[in-house]
LUMGU-713282 format. One line per 4 residues: for each residue y, x, z of C-alpha. Coordinates in Angstrom, 1 decimal. Example, Ala and Ser with C-alpha at 12.3 -4.5 7.8 and 13.67 -1.06 7.14 Angstrom:
-4.5/12.3/7.8  -1.1/13.7/7.1 .
//
This chain:
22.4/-29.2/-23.3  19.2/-31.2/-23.2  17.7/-33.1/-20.1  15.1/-30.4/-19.7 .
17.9/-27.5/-19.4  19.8/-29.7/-17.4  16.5/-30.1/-14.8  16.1/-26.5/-15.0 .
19.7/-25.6/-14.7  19.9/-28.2/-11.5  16.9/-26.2/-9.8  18.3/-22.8/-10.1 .
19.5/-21.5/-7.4  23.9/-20.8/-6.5  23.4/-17.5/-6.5  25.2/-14.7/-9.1 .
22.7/-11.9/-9.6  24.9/-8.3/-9.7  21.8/-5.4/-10.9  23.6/-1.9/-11.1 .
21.2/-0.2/-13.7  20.7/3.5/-14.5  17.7/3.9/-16.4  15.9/2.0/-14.9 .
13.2/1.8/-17.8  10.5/-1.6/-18.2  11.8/-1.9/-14.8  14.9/-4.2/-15.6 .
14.0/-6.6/-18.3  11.0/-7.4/-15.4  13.8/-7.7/-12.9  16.1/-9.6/-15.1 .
13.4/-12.1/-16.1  12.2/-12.8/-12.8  15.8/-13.4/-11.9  17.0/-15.9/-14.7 .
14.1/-18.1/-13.7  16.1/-18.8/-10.5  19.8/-18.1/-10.7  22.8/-19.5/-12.2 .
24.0/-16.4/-13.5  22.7/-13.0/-14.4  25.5/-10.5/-14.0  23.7/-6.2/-15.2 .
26.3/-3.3/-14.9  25.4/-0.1/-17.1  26.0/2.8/-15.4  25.8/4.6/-18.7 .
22.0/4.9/-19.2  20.6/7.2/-21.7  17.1/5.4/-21.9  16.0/2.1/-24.1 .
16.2/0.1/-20.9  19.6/-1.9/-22.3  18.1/-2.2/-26.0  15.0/-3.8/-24.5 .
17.1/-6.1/-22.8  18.5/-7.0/-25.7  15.5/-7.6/-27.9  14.2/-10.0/-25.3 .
16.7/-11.9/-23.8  19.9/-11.9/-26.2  20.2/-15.3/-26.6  20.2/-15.9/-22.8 .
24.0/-17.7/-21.9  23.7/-17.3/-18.5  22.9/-13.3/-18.8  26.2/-11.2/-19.1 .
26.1/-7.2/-19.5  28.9/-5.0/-18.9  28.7/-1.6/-19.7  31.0/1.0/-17.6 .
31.1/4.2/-20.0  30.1/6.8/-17.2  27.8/6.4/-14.2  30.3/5.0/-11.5 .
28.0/5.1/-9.0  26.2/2.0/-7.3  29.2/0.9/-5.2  32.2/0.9/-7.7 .
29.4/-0.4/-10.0  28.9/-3.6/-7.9  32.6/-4.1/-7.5  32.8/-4.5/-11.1 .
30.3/-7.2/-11.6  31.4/-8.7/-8.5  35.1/-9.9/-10.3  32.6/-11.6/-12.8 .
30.3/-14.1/-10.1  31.3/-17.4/-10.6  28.6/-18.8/-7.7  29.5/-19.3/-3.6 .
26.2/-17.1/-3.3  26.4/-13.3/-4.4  22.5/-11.6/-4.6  22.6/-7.4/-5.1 .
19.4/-6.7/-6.5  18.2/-3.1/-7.9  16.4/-3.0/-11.1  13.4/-1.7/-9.6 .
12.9/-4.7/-7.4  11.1/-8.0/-8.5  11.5/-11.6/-6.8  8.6/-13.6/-6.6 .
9.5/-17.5/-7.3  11.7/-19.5/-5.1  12.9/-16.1/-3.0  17.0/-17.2/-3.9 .
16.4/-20.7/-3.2  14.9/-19.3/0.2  17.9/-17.0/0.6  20.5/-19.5/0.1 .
19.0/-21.9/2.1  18.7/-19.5/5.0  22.3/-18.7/4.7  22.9/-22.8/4.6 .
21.1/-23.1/7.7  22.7/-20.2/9.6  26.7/-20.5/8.3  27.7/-17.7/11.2 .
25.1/-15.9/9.0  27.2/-13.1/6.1  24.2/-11.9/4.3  20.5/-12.0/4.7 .
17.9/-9.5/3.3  14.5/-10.0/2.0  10.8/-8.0/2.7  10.9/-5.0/0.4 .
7.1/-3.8/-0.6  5.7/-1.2/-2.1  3.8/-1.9/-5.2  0.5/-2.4/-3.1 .
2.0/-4.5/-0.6  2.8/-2.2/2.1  6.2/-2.9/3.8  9.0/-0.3/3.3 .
11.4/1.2/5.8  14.9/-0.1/5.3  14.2/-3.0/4.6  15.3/-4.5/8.0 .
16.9/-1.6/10.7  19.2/-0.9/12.9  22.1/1.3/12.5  20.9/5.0/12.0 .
23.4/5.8/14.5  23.7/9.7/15.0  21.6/9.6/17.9  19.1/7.3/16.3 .
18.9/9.6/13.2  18.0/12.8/15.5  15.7/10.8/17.1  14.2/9.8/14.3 .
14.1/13.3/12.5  12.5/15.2/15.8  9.9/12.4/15.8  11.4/11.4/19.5 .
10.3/7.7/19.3  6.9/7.9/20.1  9.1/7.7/23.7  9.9/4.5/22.9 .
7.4/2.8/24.9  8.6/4.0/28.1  12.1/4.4/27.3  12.8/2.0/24.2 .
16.7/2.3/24.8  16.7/5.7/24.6  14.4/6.4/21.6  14.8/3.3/19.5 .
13.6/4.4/15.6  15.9/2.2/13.4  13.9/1.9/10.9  11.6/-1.2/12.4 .
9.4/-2.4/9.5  6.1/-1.0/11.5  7.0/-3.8/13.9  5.2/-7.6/13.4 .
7.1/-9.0/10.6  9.1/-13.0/11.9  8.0/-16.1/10.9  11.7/-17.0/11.2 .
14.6/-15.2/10.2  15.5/-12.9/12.8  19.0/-10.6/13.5  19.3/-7.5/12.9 .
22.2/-4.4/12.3  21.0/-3.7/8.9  19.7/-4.6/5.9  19.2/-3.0/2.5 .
21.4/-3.0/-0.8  18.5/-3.4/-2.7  18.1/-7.0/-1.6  20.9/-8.1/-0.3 .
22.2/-11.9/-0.9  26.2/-12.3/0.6  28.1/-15.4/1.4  31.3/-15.1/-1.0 .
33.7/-16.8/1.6  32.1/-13.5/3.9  32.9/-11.1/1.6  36.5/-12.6/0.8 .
37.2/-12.0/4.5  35.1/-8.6/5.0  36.6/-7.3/1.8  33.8/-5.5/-1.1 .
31.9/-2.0/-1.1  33.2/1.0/-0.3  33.7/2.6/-3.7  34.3/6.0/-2.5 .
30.4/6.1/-1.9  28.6/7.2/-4.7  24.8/6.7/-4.1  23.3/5.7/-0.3 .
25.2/4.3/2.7  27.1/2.1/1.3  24.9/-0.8/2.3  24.9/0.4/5.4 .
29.1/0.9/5.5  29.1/-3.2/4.4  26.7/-4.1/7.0  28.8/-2.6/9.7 .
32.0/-4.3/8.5  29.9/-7.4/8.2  29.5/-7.3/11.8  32.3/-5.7/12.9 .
34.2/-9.2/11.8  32.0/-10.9/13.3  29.4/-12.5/10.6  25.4/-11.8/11.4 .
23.1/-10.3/9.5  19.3/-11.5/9.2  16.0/-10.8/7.7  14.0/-12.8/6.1 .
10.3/-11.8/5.7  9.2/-14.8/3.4  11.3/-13.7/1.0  9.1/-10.3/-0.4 .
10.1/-8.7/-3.4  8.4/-5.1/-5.1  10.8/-2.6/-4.7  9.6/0.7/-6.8 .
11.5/2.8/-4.6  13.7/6.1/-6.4  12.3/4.5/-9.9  15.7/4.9/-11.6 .
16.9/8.5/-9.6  13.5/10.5/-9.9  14.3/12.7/-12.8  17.7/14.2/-11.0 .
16.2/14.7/-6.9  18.9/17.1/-6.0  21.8/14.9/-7.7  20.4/12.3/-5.3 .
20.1/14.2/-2.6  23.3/15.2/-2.6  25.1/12.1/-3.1  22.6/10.9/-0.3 .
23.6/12.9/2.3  27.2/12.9/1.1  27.2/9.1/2.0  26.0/10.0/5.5 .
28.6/12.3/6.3  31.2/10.0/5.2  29.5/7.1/7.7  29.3/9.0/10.3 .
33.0/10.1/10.0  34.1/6.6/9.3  32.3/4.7/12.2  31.1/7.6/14.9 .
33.8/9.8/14.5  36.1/8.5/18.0  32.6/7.9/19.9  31.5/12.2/19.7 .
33.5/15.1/20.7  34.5/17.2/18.0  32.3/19.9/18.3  29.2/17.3/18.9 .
30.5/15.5/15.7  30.9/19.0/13.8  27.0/20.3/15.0  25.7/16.8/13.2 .
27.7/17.1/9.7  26.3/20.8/9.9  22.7/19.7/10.4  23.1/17.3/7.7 .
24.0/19.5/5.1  21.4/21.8/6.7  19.0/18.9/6.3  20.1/18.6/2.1 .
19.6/22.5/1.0  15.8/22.2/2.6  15.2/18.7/1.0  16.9/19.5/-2.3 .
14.7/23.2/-2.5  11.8/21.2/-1.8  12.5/18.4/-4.0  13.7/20.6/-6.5 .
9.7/22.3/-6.9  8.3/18.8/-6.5  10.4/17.0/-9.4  7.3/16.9/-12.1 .
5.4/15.6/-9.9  7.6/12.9/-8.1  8.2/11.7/-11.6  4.2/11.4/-12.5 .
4.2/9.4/-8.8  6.8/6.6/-9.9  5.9/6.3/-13.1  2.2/5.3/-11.5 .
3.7/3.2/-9.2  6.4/1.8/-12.2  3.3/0.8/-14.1  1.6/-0.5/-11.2 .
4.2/-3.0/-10.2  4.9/-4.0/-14.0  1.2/-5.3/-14.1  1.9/-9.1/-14.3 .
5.4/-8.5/-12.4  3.2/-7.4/-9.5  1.4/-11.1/-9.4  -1.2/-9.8/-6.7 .
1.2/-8.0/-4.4  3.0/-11.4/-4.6  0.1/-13.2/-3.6  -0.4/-10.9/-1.3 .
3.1/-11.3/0.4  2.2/-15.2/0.2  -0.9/-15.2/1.9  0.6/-13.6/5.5 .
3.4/-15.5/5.4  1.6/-19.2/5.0  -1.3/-18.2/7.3  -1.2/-21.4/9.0 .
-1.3/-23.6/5.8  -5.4/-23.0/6.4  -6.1/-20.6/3.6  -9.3/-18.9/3.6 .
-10.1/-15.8/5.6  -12.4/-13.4/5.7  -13.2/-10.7/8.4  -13.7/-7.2/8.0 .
-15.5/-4.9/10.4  -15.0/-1.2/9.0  -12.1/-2.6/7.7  -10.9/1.3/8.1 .
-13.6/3.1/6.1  -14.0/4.2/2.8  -15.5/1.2/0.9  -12.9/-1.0/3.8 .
-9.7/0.6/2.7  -10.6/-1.0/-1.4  -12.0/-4.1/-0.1  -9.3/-4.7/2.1 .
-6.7/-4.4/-0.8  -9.0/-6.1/-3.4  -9.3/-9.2/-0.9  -6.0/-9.2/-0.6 .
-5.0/-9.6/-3.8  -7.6/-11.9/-4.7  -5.8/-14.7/-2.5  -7.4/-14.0/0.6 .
-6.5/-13.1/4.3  -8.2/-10.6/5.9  -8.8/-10.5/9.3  -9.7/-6.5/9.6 .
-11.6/-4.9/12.6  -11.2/-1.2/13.3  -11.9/1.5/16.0  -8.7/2.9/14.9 .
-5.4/1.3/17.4  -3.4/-0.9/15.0  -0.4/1.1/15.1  -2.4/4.1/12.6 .
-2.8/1.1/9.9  -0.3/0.1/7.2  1.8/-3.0/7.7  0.0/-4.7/4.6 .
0.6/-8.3/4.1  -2.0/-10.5/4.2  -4.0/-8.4/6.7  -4.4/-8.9/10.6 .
-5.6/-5.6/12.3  -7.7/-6.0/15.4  -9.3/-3.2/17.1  -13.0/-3.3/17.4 .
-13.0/-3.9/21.0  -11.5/-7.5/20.9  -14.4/-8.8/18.9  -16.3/-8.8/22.5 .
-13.5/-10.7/23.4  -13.9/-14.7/24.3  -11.6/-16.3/22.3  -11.2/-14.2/18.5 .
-9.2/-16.9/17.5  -9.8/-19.8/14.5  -13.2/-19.8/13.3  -13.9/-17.5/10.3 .
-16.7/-18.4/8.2  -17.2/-15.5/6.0  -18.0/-11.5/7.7  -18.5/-8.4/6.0 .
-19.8/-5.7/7.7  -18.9/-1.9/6.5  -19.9/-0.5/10.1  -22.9/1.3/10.5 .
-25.3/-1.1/10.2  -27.7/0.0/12.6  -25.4/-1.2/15.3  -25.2/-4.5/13.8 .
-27.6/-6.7/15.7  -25.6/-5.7/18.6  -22.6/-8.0/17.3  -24.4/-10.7/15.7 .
-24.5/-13.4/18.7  -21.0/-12.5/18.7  -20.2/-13.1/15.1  -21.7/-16.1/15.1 .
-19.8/-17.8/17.6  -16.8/-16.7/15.9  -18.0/-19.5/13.6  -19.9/-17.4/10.8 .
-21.4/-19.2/8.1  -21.8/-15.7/6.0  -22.7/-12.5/6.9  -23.0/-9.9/3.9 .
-23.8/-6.5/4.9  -23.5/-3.1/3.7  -26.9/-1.2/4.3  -28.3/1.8/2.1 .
-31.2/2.4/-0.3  -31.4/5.7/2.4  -34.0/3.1/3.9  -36.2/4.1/0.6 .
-35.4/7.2/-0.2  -35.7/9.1/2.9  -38.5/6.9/4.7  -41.0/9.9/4.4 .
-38.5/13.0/4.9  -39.8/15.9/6.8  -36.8/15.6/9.0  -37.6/13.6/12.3 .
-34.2/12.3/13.1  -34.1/10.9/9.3  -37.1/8.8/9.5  -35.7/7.4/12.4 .
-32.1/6.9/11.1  -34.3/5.0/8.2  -36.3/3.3/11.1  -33.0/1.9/12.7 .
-31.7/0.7/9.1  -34.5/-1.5/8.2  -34.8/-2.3/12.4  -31.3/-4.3/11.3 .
-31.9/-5.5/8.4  -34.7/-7.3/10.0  -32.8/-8.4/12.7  -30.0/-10.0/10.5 .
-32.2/-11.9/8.5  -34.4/-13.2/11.7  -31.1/-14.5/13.6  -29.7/-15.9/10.2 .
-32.2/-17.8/9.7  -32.9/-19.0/13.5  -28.8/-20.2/13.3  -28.9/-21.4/9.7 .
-26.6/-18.7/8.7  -26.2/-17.1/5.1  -26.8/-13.6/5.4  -26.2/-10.6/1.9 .
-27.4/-6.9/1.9  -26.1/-4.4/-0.1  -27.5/-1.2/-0.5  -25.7/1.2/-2.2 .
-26.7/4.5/-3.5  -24.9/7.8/-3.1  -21.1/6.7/-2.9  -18.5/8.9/-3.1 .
-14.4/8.0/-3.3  -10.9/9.1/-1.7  -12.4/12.6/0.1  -13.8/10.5/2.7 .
-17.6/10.7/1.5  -20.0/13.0/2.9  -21.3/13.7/-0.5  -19.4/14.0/-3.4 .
-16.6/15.6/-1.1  -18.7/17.7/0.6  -19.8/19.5/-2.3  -16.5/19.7/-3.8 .
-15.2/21.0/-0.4  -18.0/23.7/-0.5  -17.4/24.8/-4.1  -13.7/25.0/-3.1 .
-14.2/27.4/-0.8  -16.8/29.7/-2.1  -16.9/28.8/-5.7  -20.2/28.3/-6.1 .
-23.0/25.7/-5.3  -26.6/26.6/-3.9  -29.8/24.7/-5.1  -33.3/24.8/-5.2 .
-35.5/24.8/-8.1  -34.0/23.2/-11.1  -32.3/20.4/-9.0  -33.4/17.3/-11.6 .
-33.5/14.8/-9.1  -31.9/11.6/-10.2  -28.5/10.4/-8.8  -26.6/7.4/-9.5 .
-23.1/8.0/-7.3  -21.1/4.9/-6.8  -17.4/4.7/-6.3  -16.0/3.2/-2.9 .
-13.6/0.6/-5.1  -17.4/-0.3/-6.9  -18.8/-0.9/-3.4  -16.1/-2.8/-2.6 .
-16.0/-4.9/-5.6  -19.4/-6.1/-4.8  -18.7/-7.5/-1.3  -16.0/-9.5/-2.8 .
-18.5/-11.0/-5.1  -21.2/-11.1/-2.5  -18.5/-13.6/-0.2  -17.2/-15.4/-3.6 .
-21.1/-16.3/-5.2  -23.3/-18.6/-3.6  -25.8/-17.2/-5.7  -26.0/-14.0/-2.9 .
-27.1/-15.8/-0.4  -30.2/-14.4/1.0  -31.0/-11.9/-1.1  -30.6/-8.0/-1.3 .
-29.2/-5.7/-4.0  -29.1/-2.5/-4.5  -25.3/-1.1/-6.0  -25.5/2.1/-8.2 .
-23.4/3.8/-10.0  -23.2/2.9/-14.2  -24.6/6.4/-15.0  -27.5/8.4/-14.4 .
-27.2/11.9/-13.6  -29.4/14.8/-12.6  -28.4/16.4/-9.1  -27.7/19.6/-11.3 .
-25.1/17.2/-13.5  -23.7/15.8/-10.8  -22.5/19.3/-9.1  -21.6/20.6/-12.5 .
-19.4/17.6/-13.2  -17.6/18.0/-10.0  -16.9/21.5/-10.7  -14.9/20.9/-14.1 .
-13.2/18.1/-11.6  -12.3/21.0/-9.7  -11.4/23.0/-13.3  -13.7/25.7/-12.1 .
-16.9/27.0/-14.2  -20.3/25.9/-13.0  -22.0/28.2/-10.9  -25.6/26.6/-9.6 .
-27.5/29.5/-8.1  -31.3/28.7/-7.7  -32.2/30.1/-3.7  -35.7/30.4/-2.1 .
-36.3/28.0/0.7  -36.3/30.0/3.3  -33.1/31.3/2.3  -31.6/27.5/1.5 .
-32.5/26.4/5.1  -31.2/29.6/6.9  -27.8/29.0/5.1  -27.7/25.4/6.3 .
-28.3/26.6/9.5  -25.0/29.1/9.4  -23.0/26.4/7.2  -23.5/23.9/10.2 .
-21.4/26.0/12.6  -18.5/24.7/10.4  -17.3/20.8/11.1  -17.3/20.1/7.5 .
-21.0/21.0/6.8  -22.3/19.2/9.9  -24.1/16.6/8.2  -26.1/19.1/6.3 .
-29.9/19.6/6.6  -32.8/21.4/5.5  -34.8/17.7/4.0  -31.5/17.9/1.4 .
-33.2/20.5/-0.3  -36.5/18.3/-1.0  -34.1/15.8/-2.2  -32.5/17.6/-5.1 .
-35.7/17.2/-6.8  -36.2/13.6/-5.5  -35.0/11.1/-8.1  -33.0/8.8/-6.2 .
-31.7/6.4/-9.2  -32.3/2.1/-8.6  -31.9/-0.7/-10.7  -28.6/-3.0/-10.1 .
-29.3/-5.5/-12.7  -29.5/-8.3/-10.4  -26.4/-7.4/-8.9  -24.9/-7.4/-12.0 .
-26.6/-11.2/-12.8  -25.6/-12.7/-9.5  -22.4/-10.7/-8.4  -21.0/-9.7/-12.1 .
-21.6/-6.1/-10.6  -20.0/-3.3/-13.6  -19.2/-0.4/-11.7  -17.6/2.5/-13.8 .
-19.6/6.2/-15.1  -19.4/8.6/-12.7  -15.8/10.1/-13.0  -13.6/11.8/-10.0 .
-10.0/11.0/-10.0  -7.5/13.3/-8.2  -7.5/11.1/-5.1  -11.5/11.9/-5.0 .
-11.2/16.0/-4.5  -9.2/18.3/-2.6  -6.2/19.9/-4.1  -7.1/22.8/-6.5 .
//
């Protein structure tokens, strides 16, 4: 061995990794790779796969000493699975880690270290993410006991605030995540590192569990003789949940709920009557026939799902959800933030993801109460209201504003004592197109847009301030546009579109992640500052192209009937009796013969601004 092994040998972690695989797919030779950077040993049980996912294995890492693989001849399910590779660990350190999940650097040197630290400690568990960053449920919990599971399936913890005893959800990962490692009654098998001398004394997993609950039978035990069990949150990992049991749902399912009966039997059984006891194993397997009929229809489609998020996690082993796990759990190292006001909009949900992942934290502002917003790492929520409070905290330098921005100057003295140096905002080229529409309350809406622009530029440059505006054209993404989902939603319903005349004005609609995209740059380039751009779409379309394409979106044939005016305008006037149609008016009819197309070359020299042709995904329109 030469002295570089030797160095890279000394700064592995003592940790034996046991991976129960079962077609997993790409999925393991990530997992394994990610692994054998940091352990000692590499320890992959086959629990007879019928996919490439060993033979890859073998084509890339063969020569690896420190990898062994043992193959079991039939699927012995996860627990008897993990037994097996357990008699080969040679390390004081055991880590059970699925095939789907992916360790960023360090995480077993972190886990050991923890259990060092804490030696009453048995096992400690990691953050498990989706591919996005989004934490997961069962990552940290408490015990689904059988009250805490009818709780939990009736939706009775929204009680908790009142009567948190009573109504405690165990699944807890919507709470703040620790900065410390913190107790808790359960963590999950699919990150799960165990003190040997623990287990020696506990004894191993339950082998007469097939699939589900035996994590949850070994953290009982755990406990039960006396060791604790803790969470770690700076130890993330992407977990693409179901990735390797997708194709066989009601197999699952079953084995699932299985598990449950036998944990409830084993540990609850002497604390229920009989007949309470008997009334909870019969709502169980009440509970499987409607999950397995439902899941049984959905399959296809669950399949489609992981494989998207299988290829989204395998993009650079998830490098950018990992930064994105990084970036909330050092926010006091002094990285850079940003703030977000709109951070719940349209263009705010991709820009809040895109910062994310770019390295940055986001401090995001909403109307919306923090509870309705995903626990996504590297993002602080704040409600709207607080940013009149005194005190918002550490000075932030850079703001973007996705909130109306007519309401803008109202917040600027505000802003800027919350230390702004940048201010880039999102406006609309509305301000050009409909500055002469025969609709009164447009011209003013137009009015009060360039009123603020105004105003941001006057106070930016009085406080020495940068200050962006972006004006986007017609933008359209994730059914939460009033255009582009508008239409569609019309069409949906009465499978057909009304225009007047030929309808050849020109559109150039812009996707939300394009809008978003362009902030990003807008904060990044120094070569914004002070200036305005307009952000359109890449392609130019006629208003009569634009419906058409959203039709064959919708796989229906176009069907543009021409109308009168008269007739255009009374049907608006119906149409806006129904929510959806609200926004409609009578000056939309000038405009479908209003070219409303603008130049984004600069934005594309200063910002590197490429937005994509105008193309609806599924996530853009309603179900068919």
């Amino acid at each position: 061995m030469n002295e570089i092994q030797t160095r890279l040998l000394d700064e592995q972690a003592a940790v034996s990794v046991v991976i129960v695989n079962f077609n997993a797919g790409n999925l393991l030779l990530d997992c394994v790779k990610a692994t054998l950077s940091q352990a000692k040993q590499v320890i992959v049980v086959d629990n007879a796969s019928s996919d490439s996912s060993l033979k890859r294995l073998d084509e890339h890492i063969a020569k690896e000493p420190r990898l062994h693989i043992f193959q079991t001849g039939s699927n012995l399910g996860f627990a008897s699975a993990c037994n097996i590779g357990i008699r080969h660990c040679t390390e004081p350190f055991i880590l059970f880690l699925n095939p789907d999940c992916i360790l960023r650097d360090a995480s077993l040197r972190r886990m050991q270290q923890t259990l060092e630290e804490h030696p009453d400690a048995g096992m400690v568990g990691g953050l498990l993410l989706d591919p996005d960053g989004v934490e997961q449920g069962g990552g940290r919990r408490a015990v689904p006991t059988p009250w805490r599971s009818f709780v939990r399936a009736f939706g009775l913890s929204k009680f908790a605030a009142r009567w948190p005893s009573l109504f405690y959800d165990f699944h807890l990962h919507k709470q703040p995540l620790p900065n410390q490692p913190i107790d808790v009654e359960a963590i999950s098998g699919a990150l799960m590192l165990v003190r040997r001398t623990a287990m020696e004394e506990v004894g191993i997993w339950d082998d007469a569990y097939f699939l589900h609950c035996e994590d949850l039978d070994w953290c009982m035990r755990y406990r039960q003789n006396g060791w604790r069990i803790l969470f770690d949150a700076q130890v993330p990992a992407i977990h693409i949940h179901g990735a390797c049991s997708v194709s066989r749902p009601v197999f699952v399912e079953w084995h699932k709920h299985k598990g449950m009966v036998r944990f409830y039997r084993k540990f609850f059984k002497h604390q229920y009557p009989g007949i309470l006891m008997w009334m909870v194993i019969a709502g169980i397997w009440i509970r499987f026939s409607m999950v397995a009929t439902v899941k049984s229809f959905n399959r296809d489609k669950a399949v489609h799902k992981n494989i998207g998020k299988a290829d989204l996690a395998r993009a650079s082993v998830s490098e950018r959800a990992m930064q994105a796990a990084q970036l909330e759990l050092n926010a006091q190292s002094g990285m850079r933030k940003v703030a977000v006001i709109g951070a719940s909009s349209m263009v705010g949900s991709a820009l809040v993801t895109q910062l994310v992942q770019s390295g940055v934290q986001v401090i995001a502002y909403s109307r919306k109460p923090k509870a309705s917003h995903p626990n996504l790492l590297g993002v602080e929520w704040r409600e709207m209201a607080t940013l009149n409070e005194t005190d918002c905290g550490e000075p932030i330098q850079d703001w973007i504003w996705l909130a109306p921005i007519k309401i803008l100057p109202a917040y600027l003295e505000r802003i800027g004592s919350a230390g702004a140096k940048h201010v880039v905002a999102v406006s609309t080229t509305s301000r050009f197109t409909k500055i002469a529409s025969s609709s009164e309350v447009e011209r003013a809406f137009v009015a009060d847009i360039i009123g603020a622009e105004e105003k941001l530029q006057r106070w930016a440059a009085d406080n020495a301030i940068f200050w962006t505006i972006l004006r986007p054209t017609l933008i359209y993404g994730f059914q939460m546009d009033k255009n582009v989902s508008t239409i569609a939603q019309f069409i949906k319903r009465f499978h057909f579109f009304p225009t007047l005349g030929k309808a050849t004005g020109l559109r150039q609609p812009v996707h939300a992640r394009d809008v978003a995209t362009a902030c990003r740059a807008a904060v990044a380039r120094v070569e914004s500052r002070n200036r305005a751009y307009n952000i359109s779409g890449a392609e130019v379309l006629s208003y009569r192209e634009m419906v058409g394409r959203i039709f064959q979106g919708l796989a229906q044939r176009p069907r543009l009937i021409a109308i009168p005016l008269w007739l255009f305008e009374l049907s608006v006037v119906v149409l806006r009796l129904l929510p959806r149609f609200r926004s409609w008016s009578g000056a939309m009819a000038e405009r479908m013969n209003q070219d409303m197309a603008f130049d984004h070359d600069a934005a594309t020299r200063d910002l590197g601004y490429a937005p994509q042709m105008f193309r609806l995904d599924e996530g853009d329109l309603p179900p068919r």
